[in-house]
BAFI-3210 file (N, C-alpha, C; in Angstrom, 3 decimals, decimal comma, padded with zeros to 6 digits):
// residues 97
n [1|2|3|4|5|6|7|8|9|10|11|12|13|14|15|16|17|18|19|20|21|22|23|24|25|26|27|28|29|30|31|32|33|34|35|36|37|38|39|40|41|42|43|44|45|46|47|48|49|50|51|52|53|54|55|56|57|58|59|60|61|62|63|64|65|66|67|68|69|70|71|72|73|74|75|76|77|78|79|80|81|82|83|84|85|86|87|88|89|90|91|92|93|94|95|96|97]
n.u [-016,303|-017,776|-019,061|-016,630|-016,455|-018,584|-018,631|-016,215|-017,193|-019,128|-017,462|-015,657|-017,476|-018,707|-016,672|-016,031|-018,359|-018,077|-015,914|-016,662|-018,751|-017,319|-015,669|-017,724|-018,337|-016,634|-016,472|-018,533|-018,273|-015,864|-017,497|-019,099|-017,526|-016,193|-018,901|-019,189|-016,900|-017,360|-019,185|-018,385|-016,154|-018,330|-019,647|-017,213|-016,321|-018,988|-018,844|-016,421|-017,348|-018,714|-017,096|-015,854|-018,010|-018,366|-015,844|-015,991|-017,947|-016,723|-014,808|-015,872|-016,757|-014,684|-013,934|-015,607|-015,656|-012,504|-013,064|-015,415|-013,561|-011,323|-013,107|-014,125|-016,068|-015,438|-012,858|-013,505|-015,062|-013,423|-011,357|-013,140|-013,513|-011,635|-009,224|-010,613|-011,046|-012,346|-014,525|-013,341|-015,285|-017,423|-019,431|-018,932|-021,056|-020,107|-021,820|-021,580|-020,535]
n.v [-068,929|-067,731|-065,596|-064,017|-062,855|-061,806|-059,466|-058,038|-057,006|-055,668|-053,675|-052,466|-051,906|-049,579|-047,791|-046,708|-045,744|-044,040|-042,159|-040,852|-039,802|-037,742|-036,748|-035,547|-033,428|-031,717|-030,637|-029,558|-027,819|-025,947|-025,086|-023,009|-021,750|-020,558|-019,088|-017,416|-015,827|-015,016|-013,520|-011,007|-010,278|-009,845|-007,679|-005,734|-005,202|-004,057|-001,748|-000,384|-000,334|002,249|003,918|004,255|005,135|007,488|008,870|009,062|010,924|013,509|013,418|014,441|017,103|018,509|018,497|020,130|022,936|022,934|024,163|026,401|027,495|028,826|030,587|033,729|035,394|033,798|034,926|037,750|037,693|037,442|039,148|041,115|040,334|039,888|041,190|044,034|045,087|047,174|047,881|050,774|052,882|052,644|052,441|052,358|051,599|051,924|050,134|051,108|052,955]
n.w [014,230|012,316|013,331|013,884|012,072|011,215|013,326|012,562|009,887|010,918|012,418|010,312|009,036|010,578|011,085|008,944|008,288|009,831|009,320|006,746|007,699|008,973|007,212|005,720|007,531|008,069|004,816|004,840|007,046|005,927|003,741|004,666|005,397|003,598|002,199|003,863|003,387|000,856|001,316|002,485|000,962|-001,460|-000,288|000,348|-002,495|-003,709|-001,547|-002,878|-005,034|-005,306|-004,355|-006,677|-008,609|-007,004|-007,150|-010,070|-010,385|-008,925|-010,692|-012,802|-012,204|-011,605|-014,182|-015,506|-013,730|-014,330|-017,267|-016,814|-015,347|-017,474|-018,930|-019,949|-018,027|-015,868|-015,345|-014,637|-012,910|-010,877|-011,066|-010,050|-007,374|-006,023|-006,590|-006,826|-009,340|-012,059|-014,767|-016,994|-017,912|-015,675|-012,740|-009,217|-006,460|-002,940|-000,371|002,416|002,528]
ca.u [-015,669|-019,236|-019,446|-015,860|-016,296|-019,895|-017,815|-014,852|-017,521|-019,630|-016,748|-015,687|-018,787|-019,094|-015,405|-015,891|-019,161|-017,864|-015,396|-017,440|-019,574|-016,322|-015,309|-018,675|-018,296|-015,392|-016,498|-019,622|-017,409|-015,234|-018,602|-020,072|-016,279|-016,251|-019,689|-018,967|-016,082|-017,730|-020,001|-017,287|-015,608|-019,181|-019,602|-016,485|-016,915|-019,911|-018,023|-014,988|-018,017|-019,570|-016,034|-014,910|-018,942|-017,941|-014,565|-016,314|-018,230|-015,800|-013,683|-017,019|-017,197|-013,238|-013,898|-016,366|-014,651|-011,710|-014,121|-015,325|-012,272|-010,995|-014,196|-013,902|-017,336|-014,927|-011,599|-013,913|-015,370|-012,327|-011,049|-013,475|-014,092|-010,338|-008,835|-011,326|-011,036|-013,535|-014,233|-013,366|-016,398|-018,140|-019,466|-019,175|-021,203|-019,814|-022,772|-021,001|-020,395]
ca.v [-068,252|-067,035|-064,676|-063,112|-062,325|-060,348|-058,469|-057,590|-056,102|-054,173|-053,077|-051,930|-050,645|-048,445|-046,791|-046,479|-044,625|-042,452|-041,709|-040,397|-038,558|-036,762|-035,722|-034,335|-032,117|-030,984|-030,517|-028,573|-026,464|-025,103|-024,737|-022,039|-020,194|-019,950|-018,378|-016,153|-015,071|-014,337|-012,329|-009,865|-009,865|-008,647|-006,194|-005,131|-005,392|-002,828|-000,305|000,060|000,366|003,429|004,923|004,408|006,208|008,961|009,814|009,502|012,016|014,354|013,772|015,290|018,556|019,079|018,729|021,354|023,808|023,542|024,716|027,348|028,732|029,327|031,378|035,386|035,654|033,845|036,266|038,852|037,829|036,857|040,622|042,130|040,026|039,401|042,294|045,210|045,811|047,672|048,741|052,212|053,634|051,599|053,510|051,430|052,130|051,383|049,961|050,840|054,546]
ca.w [013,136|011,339|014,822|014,183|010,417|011,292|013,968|011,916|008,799|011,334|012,682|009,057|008,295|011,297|010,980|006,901|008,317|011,137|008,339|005,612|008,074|009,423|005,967|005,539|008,586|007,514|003,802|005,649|007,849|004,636|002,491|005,304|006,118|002,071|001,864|004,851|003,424|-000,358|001,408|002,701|-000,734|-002,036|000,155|-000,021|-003,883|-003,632|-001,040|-003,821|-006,633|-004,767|-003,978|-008,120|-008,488|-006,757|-007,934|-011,464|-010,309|-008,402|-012,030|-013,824|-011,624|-011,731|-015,556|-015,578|-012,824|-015,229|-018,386|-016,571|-014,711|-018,668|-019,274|-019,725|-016,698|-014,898|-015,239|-014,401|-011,157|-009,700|-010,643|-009,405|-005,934|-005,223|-006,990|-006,511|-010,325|-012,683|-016,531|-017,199|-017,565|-014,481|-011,310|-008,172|-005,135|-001,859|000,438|003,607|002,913]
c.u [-016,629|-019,038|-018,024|-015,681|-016,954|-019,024|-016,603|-015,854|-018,482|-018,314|-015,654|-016,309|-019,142|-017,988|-015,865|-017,298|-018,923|-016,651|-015,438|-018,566|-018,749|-016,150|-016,521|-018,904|-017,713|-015,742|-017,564|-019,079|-016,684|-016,242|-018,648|-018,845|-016,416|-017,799|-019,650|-017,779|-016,502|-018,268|-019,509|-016,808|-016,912|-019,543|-018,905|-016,028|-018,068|-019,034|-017,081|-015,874|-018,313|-018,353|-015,749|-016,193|-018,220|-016,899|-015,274|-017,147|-017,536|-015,055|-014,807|-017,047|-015,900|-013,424|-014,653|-016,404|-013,749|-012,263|-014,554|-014,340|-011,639|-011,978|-013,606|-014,983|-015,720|-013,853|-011,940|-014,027|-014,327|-011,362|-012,024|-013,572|-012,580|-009,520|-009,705|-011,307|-012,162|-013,099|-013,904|-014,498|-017,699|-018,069|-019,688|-019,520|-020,979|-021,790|-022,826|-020,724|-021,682]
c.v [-067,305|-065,424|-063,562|-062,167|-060,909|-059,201|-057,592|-056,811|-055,313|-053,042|-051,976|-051,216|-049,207|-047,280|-046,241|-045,023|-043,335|-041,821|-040,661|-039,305|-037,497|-035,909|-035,089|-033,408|-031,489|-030,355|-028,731|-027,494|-025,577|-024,483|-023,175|-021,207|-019,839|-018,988|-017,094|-015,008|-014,260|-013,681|-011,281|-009,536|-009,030|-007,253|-005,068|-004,569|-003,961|-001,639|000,344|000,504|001,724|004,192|005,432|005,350|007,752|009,963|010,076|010,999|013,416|014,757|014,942|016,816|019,323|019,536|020,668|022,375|024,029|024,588|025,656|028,159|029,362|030,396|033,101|035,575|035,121|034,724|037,274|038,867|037,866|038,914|041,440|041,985|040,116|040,619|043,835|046,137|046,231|048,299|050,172|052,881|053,107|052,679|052,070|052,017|051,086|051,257|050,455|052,136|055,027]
c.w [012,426|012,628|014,444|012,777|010,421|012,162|013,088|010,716|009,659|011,465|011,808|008,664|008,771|010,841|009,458|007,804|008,664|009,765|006,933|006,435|008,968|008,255|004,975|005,979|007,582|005,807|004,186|006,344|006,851|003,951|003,732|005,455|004,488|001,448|002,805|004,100|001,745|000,021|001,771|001,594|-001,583|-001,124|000,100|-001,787|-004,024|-003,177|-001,967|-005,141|-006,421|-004,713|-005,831|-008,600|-008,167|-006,907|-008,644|-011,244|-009,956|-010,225|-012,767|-013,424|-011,583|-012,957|-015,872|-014,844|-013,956|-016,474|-018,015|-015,776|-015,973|-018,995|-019,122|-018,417|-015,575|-014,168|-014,363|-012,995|-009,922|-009,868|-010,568|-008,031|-005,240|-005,379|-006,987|-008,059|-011,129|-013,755|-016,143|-017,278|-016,427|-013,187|-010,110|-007,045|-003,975|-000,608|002,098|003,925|003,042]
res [x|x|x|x|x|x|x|x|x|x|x|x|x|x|x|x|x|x|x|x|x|x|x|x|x|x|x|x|x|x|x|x|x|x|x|x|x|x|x|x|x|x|x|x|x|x|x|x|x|x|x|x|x|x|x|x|x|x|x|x|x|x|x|x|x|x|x|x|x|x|x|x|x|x|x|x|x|x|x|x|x|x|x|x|x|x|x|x|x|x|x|x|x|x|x|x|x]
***
């Protein structure tokens, strides 16, 4: 009887073990897909900071394009490069004649 008791609490002890060192795998296998996968989220995290960067910037140079397309210099250049226009008293030499 002493002989079937010891058998029956190894036999307890082992399963309880293999038990507890399964649901450590397993705890272990989730920990490493969850750090794999935060590290995509930061990266991806960065790539979207650098894109929202560079609009801000793009927005800054639209800003200041707009500001000077209002400008009188600007009016001008655009009639004289696109339109071929000139002050009244203005001599224009052709390079070509």
């Amino acid at each position: 009887m002493i002989i079937g008791r010891k058998t029956k609490k190894r036999t307890g002890l082992l399963s309880t073990v293999f038990l507890v060192m399964m649901i450590c795998g397993v705890i272990f296998y989730q920990k490493e897909k969850l750090d794999k996968q935060r590290l995509s989220y930061l990266e991806q995290e960065q790539s979207l900071q650098e894109q929202i960067d560079a609009e801000a910037e793009r927005s800054e140079e639209i800003e200041e394009k707009r500001a000077y397309v209002q400008t009188k210099k600007y009016i001008e250049e655009v009639a004289r490069e696109k339109l071929g226009l000139v002050y009244k008293n203005e001599i224009v030499f052709d390079p070509q004649q």
